[in-house]
C-alpha positions in Angstrom: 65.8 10.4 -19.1 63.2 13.0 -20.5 61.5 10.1 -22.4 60.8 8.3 -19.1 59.8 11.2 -17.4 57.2 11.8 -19.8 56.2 8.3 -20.0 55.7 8.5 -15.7 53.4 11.7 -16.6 51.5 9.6 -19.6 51.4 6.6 -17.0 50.4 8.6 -14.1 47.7 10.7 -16.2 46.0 7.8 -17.6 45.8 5.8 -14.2 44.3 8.8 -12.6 41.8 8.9 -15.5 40.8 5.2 -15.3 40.3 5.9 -11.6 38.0 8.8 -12.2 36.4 7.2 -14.8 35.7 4.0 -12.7 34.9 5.6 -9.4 31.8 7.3 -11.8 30.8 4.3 -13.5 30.0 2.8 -9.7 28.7 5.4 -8.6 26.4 6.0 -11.3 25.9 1.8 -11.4 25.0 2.4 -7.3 22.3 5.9 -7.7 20.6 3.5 -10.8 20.3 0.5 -8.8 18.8 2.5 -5.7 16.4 4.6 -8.6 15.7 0.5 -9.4 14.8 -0.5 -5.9 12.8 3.0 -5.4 10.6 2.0 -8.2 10.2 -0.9 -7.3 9.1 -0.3 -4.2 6.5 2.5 -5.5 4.9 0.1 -7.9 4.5 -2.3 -5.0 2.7 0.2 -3.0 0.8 1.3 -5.8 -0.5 -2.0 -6.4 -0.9 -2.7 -2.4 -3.3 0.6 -2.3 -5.1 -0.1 -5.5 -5.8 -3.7 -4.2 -7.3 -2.2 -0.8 -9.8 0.2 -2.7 -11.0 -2.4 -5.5 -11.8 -5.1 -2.7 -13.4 -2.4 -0.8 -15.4 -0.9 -3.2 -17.2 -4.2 -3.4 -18.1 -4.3 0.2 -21.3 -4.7 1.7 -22.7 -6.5 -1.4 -25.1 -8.1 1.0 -26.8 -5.2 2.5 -26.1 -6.2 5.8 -25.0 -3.7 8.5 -24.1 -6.4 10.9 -21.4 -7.7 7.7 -19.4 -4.5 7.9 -17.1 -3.8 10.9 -15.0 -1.1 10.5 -12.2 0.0 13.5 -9.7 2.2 13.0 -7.0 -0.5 12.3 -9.4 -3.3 10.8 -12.3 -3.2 8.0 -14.3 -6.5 8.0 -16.9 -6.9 5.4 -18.6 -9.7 2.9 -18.7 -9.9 -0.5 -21.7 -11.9 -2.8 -19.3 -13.7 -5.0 -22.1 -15.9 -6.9 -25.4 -14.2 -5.8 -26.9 -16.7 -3.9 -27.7 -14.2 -0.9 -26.1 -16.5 1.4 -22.9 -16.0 3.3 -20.3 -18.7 1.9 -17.3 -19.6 3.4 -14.8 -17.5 1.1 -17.4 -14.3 0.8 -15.7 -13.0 4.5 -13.0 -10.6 3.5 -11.3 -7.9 5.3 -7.6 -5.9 5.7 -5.9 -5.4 9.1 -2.8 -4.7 10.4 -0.5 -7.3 11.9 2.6 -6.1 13.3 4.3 -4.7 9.8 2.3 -7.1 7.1 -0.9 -5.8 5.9 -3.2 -9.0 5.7 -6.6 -9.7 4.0 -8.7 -12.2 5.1 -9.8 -14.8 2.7 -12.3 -17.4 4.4 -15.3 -16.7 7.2 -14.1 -20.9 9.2 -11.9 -20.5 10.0 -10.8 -17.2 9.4 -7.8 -16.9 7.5 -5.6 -14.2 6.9 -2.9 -13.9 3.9 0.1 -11.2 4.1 -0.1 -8.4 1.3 3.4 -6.9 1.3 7.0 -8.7 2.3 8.3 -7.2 5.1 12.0 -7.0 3.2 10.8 -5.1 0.5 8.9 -2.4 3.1 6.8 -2.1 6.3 3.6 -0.8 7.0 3.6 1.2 10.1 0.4 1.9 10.5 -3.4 1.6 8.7 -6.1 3.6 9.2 -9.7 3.4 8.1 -12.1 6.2 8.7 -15.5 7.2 7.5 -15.7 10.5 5.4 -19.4 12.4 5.7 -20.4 13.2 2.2 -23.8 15.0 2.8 -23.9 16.2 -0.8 -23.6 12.6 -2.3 -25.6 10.0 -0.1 -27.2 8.7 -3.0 -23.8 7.6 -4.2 -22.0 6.0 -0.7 -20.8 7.0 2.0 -16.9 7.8 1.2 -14.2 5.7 3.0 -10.9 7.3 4.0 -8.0 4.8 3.9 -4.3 5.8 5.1 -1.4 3.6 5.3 2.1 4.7 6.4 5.2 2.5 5.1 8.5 2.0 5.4 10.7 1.1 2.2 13.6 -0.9 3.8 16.2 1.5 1.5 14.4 4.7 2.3 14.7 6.6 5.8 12.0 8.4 6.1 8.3 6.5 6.1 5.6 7.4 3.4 1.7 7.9 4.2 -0.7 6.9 1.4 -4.6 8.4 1.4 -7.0 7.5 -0.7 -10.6 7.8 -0.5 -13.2 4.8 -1.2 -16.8 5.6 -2.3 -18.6 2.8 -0.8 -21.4 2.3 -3.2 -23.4 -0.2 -1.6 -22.9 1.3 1.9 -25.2 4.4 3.0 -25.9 6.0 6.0 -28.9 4.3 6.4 -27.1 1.1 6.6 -24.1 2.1 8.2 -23.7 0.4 11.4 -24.7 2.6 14.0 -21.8 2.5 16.3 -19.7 4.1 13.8 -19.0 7.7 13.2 -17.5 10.1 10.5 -15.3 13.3 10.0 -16.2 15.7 7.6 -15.0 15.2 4.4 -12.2 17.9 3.6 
């Protein structure tokens, strides 16, 4: 009787071990996947921003105010791909927002725009482009201040990205007149 007492105890004690031991192993399988999916995410935004200030830092090749528009939600510029001085049909280029998908656009006729993030992996919420006065630095660019607030679809609370873009074929001489800037802070 005392022999299967103790084997009840022994069965009992290593159940509740194997319990504890797998109730760990998914939750550390369940933090790892989510530390997965976080990174994932962050590398995806990373790229998403670093794609927005290498495109833009080409803008305005041309020289031509009239071929940089720049609204709050949209930045329209060209680019002189094979220095002919002449506008081709893929030098138009640009970044807006439509609905949650940041889109470039890729051709002047018809215009064409091509979505920069998948909506399942996060959202952008909003994108914001505002000029930056840089008084002690006009002979560099005019800086460009660019803000993006996502989403990630595992993440609750949304994430704003700022970077700053020196525009160094823009100045203020060429900027186009019905724009304005903050001061740089």
């Amino acid at each position: 009787m005392l022999a299967m007492v103790n084997l009840l105890l022994g069965l009992t004690l290593g159940l509740s071990l194997l319990a504890a031991a797998s109730t760990w192993a998914a939750l550390q399988w369940r933090s790892d996947r989510l530390i997965v999916q976080r990174s994932q995410t962050q590398q995806e935004l990373r790229a998403l921003m670093d794609t927005l200030v290498h495109d833009i830092r080409r803008a305005q090749f041309q020289g031509d105010p009239q071929n940089l528009q720049i609204s709050p939600h949209q930045l329209l510029f060209t680019v002189n791909r094979n220095d002919n001085t002449l506008r081709d049909n893929n030098e138009c280029s640009g970044f807006r927002l439509n609905g949650n998908l940041l889109q470039t656009q890729t051709s002047c006729q018809p215009v064409v725009w091509t979505s920069l993030n998948d909506s399942r992996s996060f959202q952008v919420l909003a994108l914001k482009f505002q000029w930056e006065c840089d008084t002690e630095s006009s002979s560099q660019g005019d800086l460009l201040l660019i803000e993006v607030q996502t989403q990630a679809s595992q993440e609750p609370i949304p994430t704003t990205w700022q970077r700053h873009v020196r525009m160094r074929n823009v100045h203020a001489r060429m900027r186009p007149t019905t724009t304005t800037c903050t001061s740089a802070a």
